[in-house]
VMD Tcl script that draws the C-alpha trace (Angstrom):
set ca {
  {0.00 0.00 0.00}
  {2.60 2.37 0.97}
  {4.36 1.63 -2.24}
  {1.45 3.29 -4.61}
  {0.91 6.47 -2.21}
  {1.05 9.53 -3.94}
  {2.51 12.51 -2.12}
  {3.65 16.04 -3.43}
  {7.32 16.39 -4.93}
  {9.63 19.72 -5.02}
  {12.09 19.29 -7.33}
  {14.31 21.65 -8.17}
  {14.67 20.94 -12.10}
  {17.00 23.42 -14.61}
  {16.93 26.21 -12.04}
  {13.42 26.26 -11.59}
  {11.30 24.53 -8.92}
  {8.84 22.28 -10.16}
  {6.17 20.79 -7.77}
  {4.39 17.47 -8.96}
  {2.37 14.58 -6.89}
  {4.12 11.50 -7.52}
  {4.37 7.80 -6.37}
  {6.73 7.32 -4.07}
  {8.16 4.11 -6.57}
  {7.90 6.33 -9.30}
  {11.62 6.72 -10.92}
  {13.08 10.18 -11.72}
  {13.00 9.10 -15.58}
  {9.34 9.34 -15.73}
  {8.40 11.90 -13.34}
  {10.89 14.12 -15.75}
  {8.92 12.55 -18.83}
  {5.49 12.40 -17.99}
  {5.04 14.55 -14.88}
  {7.07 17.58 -16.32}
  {7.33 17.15 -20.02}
  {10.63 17.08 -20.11}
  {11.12 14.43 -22.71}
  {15.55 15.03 -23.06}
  {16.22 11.95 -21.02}
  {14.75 8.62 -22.77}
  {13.79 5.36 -22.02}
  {16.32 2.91 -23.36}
  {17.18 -0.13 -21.08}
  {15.92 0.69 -18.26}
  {18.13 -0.81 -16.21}
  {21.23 1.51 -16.16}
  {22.68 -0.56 -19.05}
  {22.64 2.49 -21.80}
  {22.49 5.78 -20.71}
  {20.32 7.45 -22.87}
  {18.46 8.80 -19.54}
  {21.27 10.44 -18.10}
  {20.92 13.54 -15.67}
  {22.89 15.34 -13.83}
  {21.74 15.32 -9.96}
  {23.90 18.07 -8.65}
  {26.58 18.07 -10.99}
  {27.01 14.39 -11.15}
  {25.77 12.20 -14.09}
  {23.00 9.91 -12.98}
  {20.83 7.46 -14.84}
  {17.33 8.63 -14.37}
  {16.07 5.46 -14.55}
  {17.86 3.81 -11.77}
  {17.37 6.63 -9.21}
  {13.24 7.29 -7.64}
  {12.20 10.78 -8.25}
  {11.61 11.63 -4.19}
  {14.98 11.09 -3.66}
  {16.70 14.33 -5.64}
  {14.31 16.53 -3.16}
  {16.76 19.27 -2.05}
  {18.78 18.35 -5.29}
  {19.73 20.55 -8.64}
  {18.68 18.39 -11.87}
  {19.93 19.60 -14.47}
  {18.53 17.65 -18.11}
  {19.45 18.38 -21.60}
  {16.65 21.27 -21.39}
  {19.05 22.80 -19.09}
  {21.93 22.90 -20.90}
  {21.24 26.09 -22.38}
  {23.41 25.80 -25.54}
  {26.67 24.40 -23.47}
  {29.78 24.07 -25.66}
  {29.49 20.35 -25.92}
  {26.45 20.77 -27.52}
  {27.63 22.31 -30.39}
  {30.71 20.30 -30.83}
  {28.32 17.33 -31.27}
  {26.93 19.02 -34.38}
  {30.16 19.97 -36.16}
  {31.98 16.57 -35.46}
  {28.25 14.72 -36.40}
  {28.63 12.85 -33.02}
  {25.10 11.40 -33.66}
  {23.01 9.44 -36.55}
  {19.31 8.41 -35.10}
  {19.82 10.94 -32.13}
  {18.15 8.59 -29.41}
  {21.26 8.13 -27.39}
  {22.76 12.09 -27.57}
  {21.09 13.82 -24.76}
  {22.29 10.59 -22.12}
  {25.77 11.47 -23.79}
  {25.61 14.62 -23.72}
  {25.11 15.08 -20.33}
  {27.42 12.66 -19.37}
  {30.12 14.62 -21.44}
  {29.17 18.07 -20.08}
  {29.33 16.35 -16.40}
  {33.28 15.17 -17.65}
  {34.47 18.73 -18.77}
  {33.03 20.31 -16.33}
  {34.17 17.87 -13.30}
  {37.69 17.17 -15.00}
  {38.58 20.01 -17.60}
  {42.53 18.02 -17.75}
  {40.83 14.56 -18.65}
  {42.98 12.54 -20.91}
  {42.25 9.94 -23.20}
  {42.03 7.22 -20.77}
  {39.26 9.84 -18.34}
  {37.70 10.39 -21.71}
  {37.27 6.79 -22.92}
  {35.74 5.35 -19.41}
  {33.16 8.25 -19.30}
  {32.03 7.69 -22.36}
  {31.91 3.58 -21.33}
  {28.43 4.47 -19.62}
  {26.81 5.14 -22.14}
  {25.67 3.17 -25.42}
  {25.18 4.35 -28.88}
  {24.28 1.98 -31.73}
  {24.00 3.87 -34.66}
  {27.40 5.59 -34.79}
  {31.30 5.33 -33.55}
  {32.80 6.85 -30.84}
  {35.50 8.44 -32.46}
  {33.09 11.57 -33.77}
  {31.66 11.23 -29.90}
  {35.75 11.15 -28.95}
  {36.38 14.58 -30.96}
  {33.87 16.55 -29.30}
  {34.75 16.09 -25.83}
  {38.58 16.86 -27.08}
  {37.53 19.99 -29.12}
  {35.79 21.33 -25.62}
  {37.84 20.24 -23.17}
  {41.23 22.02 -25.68}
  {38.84 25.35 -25.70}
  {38.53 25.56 -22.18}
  {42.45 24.85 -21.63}
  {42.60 27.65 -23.76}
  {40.32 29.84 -22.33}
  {41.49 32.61 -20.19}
  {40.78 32.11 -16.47}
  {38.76 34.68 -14.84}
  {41.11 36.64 -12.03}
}
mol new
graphics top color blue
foreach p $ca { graphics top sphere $p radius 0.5 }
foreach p [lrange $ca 0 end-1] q [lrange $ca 1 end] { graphics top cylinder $p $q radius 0.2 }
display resetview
């Protein structure tokens, strides 16, 4: 019984806060989906296998289907919506880091959580990152360039004082 109790969520969801009645089972994948409309994140395995759901729960990359929705209360969750036209973003366009699309937000995400958390990754950082998630349509290597091109801008980049 207590399992299928609905109670009232605050989430705190791309720098908004977002309230929403939700089961307490109910996982943050679909409360972002069908409760908010915030369709970024998709439904792929299911299981944590792919990562084509992939969040970021304050700052660090989560699969959205693995993690219940009342337990980011007092969190930031940050989806693709958030991203607000990031770097990485636009890196996956002009190295065509995608083909059907399905699996780019999950990586994404994951990749914006990498530059942001480790802006000296090297290829070995790079490469076990981008191990959580799955793509099927495409290689890596286009996936691979992206992350370098940002991560070699910010290097670049002059530091605030």
């Amino acid at each position: 019984m207590e399992e299928t109790t609905k109670r009232e969520l605050v989430l705190h969801v791309n720098g908004e806060r977002r309230s929403i009645v939700a089961r307490q089972a109910e996982t943050l994948l679909f409360v972002l989906r069908d409760g908010l409309g915030l369709t970024g994140a998709k439904p792929g395995c299911l299981n944590g296998d792919c990562g084509a759901c992939t969040v970021l729960v304050d700052g660090t990359p989560i699969k959205s289907c693995m993690m219940l929705a009342i337990e980011t209360v007092g969190k930031e969750i940050t989806t693709i919506e958030g991203l607000d036209d990031a770097p990485i973003q636009h890196a996956f366009v002009r190295h065509f880091s995608f083909q059907c699309g399905y699996c780019t937000p999950g990586f994404i995400m994951n990749a914006h959580a990498l530059i942001e958390r480790h802006p000296n990754a090297d290829e070995a950082a790079i490469q076990e990152w981008l191990e959580s998630n799955i793509c099927r349509c495409t290689s890596y290597q286009e996936i691979e360039a992206a992350v370098k091109e940002v991560l070699e801008a910010k290097k670049a980049a002059p530091t605030d004082p």
